[in-house]
VMD Tcl script that builds the backbone (N, CA, C; Angstrom):
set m [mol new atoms 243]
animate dup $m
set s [atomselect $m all]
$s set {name element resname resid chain x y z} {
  {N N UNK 1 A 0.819 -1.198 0.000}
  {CA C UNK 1 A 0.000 0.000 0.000}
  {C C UNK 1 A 0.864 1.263 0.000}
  {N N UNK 2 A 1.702 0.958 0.600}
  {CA C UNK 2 A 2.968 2.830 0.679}
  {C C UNK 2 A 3.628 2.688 -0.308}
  {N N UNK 3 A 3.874 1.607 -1.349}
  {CA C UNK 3 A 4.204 1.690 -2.470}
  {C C UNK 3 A 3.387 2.563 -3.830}
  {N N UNK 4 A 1.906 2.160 -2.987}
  {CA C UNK 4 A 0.800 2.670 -3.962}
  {C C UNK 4 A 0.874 4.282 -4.100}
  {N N UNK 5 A 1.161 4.563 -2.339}
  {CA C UNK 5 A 0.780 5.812 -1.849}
  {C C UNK 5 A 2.442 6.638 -2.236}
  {N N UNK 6 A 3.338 6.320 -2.270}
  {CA C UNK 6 A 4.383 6.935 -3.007}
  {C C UNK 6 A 4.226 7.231 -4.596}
  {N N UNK 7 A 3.959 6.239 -5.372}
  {CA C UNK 7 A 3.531 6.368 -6.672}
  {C C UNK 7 A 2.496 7.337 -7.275}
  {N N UNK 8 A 1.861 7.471 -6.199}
  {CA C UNK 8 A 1.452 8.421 -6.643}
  {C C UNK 8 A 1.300 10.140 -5.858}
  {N N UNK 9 A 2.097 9.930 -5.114}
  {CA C UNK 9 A 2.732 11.327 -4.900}
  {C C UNK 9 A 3.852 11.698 -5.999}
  {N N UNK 10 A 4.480 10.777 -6.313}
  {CA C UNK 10 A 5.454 11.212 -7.816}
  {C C UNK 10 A 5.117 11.389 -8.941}
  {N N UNK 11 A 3.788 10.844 -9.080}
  {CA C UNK 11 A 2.723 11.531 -10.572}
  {C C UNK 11 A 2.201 12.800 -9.988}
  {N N UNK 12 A 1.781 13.031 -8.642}
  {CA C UNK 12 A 1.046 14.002 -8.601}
  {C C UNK 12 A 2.367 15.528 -8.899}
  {N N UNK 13 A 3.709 15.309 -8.187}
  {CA C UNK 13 A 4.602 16.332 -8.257}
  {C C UNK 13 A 5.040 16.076 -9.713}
  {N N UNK 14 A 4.823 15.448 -10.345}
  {CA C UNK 14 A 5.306 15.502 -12.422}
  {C C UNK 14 A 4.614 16.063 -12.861}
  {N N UNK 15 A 3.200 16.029 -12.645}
  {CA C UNK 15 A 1.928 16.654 -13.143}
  {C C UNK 15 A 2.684 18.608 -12.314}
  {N N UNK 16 A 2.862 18.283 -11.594}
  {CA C UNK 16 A 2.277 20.027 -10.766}
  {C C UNK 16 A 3.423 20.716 -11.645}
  {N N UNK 17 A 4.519 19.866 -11.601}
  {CA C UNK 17 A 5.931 20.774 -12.586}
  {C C UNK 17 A 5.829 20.766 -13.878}
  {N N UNK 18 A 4.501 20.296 -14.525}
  {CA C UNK 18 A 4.725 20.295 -16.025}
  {C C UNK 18 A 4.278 21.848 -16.753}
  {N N UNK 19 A 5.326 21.817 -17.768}
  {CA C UNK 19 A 4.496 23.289 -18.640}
  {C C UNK 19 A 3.126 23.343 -18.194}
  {N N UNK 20 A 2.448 24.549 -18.171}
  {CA C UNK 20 A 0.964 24.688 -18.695}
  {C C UNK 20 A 0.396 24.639 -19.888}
  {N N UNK 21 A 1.223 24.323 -20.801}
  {CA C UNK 21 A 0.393 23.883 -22.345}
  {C C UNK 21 A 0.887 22.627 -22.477}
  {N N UNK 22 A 0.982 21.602 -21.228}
  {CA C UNK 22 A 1.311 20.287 -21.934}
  {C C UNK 22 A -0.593 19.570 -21.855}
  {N N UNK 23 A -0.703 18.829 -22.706}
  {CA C UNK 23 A -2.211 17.982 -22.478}
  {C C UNK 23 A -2.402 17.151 -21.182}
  {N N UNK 24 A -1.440 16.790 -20.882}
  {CA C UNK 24 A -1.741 16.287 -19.221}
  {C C UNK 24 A -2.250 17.025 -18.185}
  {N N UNK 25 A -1.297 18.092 -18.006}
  {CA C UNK 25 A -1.790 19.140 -17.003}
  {C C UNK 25 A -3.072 20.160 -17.326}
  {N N UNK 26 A -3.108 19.572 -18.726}
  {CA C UNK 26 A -4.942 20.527 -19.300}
  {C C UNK 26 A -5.798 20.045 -18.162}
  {N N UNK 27 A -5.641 18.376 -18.846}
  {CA C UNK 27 A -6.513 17.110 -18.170}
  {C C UNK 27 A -6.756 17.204 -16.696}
  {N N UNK 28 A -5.668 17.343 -16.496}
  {CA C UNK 28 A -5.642 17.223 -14.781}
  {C C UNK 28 A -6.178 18.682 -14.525}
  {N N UNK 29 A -6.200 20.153 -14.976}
  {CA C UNK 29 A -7.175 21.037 -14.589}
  {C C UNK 29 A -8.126 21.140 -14.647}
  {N N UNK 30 A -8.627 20.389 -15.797}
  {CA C UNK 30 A -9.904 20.376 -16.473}
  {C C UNK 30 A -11.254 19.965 -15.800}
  {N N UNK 31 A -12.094 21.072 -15.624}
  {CA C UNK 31 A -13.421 20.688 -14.500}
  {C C UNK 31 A -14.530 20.545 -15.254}
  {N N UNK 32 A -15.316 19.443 -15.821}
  {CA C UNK 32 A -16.582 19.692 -16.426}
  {C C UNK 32 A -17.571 20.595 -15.742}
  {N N UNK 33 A -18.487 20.949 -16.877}
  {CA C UNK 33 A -19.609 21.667 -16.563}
  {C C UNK 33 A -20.787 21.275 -15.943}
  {N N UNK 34 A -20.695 19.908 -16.086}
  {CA C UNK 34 A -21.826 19.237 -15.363}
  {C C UNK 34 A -21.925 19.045 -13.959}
  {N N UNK 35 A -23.251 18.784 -13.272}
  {CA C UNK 35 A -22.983 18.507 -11.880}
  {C C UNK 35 A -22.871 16.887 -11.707}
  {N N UNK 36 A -22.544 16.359 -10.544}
  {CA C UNK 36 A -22.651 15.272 -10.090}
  {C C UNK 36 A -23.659 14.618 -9.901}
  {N N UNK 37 A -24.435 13.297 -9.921}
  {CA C UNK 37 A -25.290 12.834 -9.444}
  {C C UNK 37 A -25.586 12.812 -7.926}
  {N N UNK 38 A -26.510 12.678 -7.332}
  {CA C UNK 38 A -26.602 13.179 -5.655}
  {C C UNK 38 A -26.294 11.659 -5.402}
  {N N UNK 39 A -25.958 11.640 -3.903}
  {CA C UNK 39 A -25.914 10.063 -3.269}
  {C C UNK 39 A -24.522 10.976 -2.565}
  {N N UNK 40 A -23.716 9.507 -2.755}
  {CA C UNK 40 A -22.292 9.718 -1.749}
  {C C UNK 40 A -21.543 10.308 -2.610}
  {N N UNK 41 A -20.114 11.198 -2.711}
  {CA C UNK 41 A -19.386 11.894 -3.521}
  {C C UNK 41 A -18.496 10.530 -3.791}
  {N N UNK 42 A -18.039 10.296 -5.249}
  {CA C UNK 42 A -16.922 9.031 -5.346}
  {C C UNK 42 A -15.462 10.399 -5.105}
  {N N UNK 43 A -14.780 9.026 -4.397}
  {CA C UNK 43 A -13.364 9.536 -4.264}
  {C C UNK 43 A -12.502 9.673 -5.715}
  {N N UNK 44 A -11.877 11.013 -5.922}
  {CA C UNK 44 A -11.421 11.622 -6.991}
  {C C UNK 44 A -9.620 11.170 -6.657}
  {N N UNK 45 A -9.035 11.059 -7.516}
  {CA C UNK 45 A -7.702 10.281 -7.317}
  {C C UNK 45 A -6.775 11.707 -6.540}
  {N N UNK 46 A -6.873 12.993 -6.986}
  {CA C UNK 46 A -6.607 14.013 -6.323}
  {C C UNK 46 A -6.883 13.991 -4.921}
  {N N UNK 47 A -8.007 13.936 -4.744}
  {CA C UNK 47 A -8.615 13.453 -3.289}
  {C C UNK 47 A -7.679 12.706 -2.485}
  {N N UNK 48 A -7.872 11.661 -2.766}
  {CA C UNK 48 A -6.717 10.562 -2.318}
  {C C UNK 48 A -5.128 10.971 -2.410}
  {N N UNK 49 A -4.532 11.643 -2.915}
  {CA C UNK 49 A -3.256 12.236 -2.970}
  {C C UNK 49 A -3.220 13.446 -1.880}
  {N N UNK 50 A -4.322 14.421 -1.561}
  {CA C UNK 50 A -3.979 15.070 -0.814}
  {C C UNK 50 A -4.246 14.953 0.876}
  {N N UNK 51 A -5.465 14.142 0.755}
  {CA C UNK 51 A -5.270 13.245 2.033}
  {C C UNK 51 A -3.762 12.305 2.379}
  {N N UNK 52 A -3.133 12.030 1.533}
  {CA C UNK 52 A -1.767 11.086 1.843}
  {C C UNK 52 A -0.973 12.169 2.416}
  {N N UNK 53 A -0.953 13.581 1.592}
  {CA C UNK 53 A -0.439 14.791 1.839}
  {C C UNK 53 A -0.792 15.119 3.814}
  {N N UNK 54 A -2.011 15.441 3.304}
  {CA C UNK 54 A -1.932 15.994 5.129}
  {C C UNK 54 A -1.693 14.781 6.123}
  {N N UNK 55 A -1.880 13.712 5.866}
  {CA C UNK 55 A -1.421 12.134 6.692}
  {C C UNK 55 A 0.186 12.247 6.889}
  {N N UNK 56 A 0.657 12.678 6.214}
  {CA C UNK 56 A 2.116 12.693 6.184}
  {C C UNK 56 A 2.110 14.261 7.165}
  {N N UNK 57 A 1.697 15.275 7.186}
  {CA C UNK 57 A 1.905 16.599 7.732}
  {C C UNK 57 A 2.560 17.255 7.045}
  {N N UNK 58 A 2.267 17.018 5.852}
  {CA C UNK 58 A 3.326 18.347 4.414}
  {C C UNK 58 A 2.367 19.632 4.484}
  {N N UNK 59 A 2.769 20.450 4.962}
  {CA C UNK 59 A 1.922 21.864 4.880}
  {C C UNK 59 A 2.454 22.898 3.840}
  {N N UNK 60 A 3.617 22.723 3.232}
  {CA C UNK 60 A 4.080 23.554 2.599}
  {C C UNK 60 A 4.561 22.247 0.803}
  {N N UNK 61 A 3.526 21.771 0.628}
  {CA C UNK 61 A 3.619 20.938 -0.471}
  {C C UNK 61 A 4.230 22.098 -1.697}
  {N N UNK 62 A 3.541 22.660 -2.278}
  {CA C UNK 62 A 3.593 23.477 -3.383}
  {C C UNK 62 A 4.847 23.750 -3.603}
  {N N UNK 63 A 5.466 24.374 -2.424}
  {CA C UNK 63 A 6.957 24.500 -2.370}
  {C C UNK 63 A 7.647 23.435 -2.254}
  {N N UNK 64 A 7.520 22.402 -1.997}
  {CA C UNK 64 A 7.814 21.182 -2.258}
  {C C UNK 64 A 8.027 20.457 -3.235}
  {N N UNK 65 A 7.032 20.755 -4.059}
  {CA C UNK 65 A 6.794 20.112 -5.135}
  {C C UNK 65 A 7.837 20.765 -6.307}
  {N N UNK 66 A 7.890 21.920 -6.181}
  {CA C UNK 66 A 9.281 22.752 -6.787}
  {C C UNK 66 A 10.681 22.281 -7.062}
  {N N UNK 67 A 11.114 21.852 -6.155}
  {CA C UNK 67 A 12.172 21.346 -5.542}
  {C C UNK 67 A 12.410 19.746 -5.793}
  {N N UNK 68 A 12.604 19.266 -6.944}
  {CA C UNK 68 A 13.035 17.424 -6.740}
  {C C UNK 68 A 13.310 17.164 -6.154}
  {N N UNK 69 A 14.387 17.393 -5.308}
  {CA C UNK 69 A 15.264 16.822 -4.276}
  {C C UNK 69 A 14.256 16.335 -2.915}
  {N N UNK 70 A 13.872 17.780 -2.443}
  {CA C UNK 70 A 12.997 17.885 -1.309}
  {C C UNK 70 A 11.917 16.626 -1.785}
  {N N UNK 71 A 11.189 16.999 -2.782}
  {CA C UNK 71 A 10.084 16.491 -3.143}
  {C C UNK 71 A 10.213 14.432 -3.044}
  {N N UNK 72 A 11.429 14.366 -3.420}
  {CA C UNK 72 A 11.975 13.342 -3.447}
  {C C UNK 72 A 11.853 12.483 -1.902}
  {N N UNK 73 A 12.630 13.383 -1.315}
  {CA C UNK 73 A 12.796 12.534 0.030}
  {C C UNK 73 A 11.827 12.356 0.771}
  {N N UNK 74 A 10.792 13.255 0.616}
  {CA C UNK 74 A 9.462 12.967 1.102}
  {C C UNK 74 A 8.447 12.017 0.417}
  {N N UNK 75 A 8.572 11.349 -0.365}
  {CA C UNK 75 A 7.823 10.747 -1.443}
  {C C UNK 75 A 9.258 9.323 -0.706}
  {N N UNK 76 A 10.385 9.231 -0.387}
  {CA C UNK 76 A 10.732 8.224 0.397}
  {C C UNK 76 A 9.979 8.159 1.703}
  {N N UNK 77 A 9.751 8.448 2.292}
  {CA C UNK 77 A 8.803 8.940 3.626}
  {C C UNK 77 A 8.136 8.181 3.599}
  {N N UNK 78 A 6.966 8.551 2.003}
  {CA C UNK 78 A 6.101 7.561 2.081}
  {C C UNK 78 A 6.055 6.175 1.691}
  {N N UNK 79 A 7.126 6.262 1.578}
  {CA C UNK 79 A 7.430 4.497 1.553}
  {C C UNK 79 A 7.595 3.955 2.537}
  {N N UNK 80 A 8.539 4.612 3.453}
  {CA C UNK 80 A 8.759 3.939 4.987}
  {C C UNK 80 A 7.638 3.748 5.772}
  {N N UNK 81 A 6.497 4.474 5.489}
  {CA C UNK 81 A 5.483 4.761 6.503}
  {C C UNK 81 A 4.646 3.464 6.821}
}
mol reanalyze $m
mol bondsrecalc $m
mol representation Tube
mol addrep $m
Protein backbone atom coordinates (compact mmCIF):
# COMPACT_ATOMS: atom_id res chain seq x y z
CA UNK A 1 0.00 0.00 0.00
CA UNK A 2 2.97 2.83 0.68
CA UNK A 3 4.20 1.69 -2.47
CA UNK A 4 0.80 2.67 -3.96
CA UNK A 5 0.78 5.81 -1.85
CA UNK A 6 4.38 6.93 -3.01
CA UNK A 7 3.53 6.37 -6.67
CA UNK A 8 1.45 8.42 -6.64
CA UNK A 9 2.73 11.33 -4.90
CA UNK A 10 5.45 11.21 -7.82
CA UNK A 11 2.72 11.53 -10.57
CA UNK A 12 1.05 14.00 -8.60
CA UNK A 13 4.60 16.33 -8.26
CA UNK A 14 5.31 15.50 -12.42
CA UNK A 15 1.93 16.65 -13.14
CA UNK A 16 2.28 20.03 -10.77
CA UNK A 17 5.93 20.77 -12.59
CA UNK A 18 4.72 20.30 -16.03
CA UNK A 19 4.50 23.29 -18.64
CA UNK A 20 0.96 24.69 -18.70
CA UNK A 21 0.39 23.88 -22.34
CA UNK A 22 1.31 20.29 -21.93
CA UNK A 23 -2.21 17.98 -22.48
CA UNK A 24 -1.74 16.29 -19.22
CA UNK A 25 -1.79 19.14 -17.00
CA UNK A 26 -4.94 20.53 -19.30
CA UNK A 27 -6.51 17.11 -18.17
CA UNK A 28 -5.64 17.22 -14.78
CA UNK A 29 -7.18 21.04 -14.59
CA UNK A 30 -9.90 20.38 -16.47
CA UNK A 31 -13.42 20.69 -14.50
CA UNK A 32 -16.58 19.69 -16.43
CA UNK A 33 -19.61 21.67 -16.56
CA UNK A 34 -21.83 19.24 -15.36
CA UNK A 35 -22.98 18.51 -11.88
CA UNK A 36 -22.65 15.27 -10.09
CA UNK A 37 -25.29 12.83 -9.44
CA UNK A 38 -26.60 13.18 -5.65
CA UNK A 39 -25.91 10.06 -3.27
CA UNK A 40 -22.29 9.72 -1.75
CA UNK A 41 -19.39 11.89 -3.52
CA UNK A 42 -16.92 9.03 -5.35
CA UNK A 43 -13.36 9.54 -4.26
CA UNK A 44 -11.42 11.62 -6.99
CA UNK A 45 -7.70 10.28 -7.32
CA UNK A 46 -6.61 14.01 -6.32
CA UNK A 47 -8.62 13.45 -3.29
CA UNK A 48 -6.72 10.56 -2.32
CA UNK A 49 -3.26 12.24 -2.97
CA UNK A 50 -3.98 15.07 -0.81
CA UNK A 51 -5.27 13.24 2.03
CA UNK A 52 -1.77 11.09 1.84
CA UNK A 53 -0.44 14.79 1.84
CA UNK A 54 -1.93 15.99 5.13
CA UNK A 55 -1.42 12.13 6.69
CA UNK A 56 2.12 12.69 6.18
CA UNK A 57 1.90 16.60 7.73
CA UNK A 58 3.33 18.35 4.41
CA UNK A 59 1.92 21.86 4.88
CA UNK A 60 4.08 23.55 2.60
CA UNK A 61 3.62 20.94 -0.47
CA UNK A 62 3.59 23.48 -3.38
CA UNK A 63 6.96 24.50 -2.37
CA UNK A 64 7.81 21.18 -2.26
CA UNK A 65 6.79 20.11 -5.13
CA UNK A 66 9.28 22.75 -6.79
CA UNK A 67 12.17 21.35 -5.54
CA UNK A 68 13.04 17.42 -6.74
CA UNK A 69 15.26 16.82 -4.28
CA UNK A 70 13.00 17.89 -1.31
CA UNK A 71 10.08 16.49 -3.14
CA UNK A 72 11.98 13.34 -3.45
CA UNK A 73 12.80 12.53 0.03
CA UNK A 74 9.46 12.97 1.10
CA UNK A 75 7.82 10.75 -1.44
CA UNK A 76 10.73 8.22 0.40
CA UNK A 77 8.80 8.94 3.63
CA UNK A 78 6.10 7.56 2.08
CA UNK A 79 7.43 4.50 1.55
CA UNK A 80 8.76 3.94 4.99
CA UNK A 81 5.48 4.76 6.50
Amino acid sequence: MNCIKAQRLVWFGHVHRMADNSMVKKVYEWSPALRRSLGRPKNRWEDDVKSDITRMKITNWKDCIRDRTEWKTLVGKAKNL
